[in-house]
Steps between C-alpha positions, in 0.01 A plus 500: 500500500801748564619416182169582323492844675865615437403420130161706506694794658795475263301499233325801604820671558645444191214599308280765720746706668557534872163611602332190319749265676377687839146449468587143399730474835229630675198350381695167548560544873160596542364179366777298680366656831130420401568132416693490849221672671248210320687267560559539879847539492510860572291647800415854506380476839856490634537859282219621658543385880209289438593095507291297297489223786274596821553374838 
């Protein structure tokens, strides 16, 4: 999968410019923090101060 980005990004800096290859950078961290957030890997709760488990 890391491969597959750095190729997406590469391509979009060699052929967009800069600012294309940042909204690509930055659109791809976005959905990497989505799927982590769907997946359960990544709790915003501890962000927060809220904990996902209750006691």
């Amino acid at each position: 999968m890391g491969l597959l980005a750095g190729l997406v990004l590469g391509w979009a800096a060699a052929f967009g410019g800069f600012e294309e290859f940042l909204i690509v950078a930055v659109f791809g961290a976005l959905g990497l923090l989505i799927a982590r957030v769907i997946d359960g890997k990544l709790d915003l709760g501890a962000l927060t101060g809220r904990s996902s488990t209750r006691r």
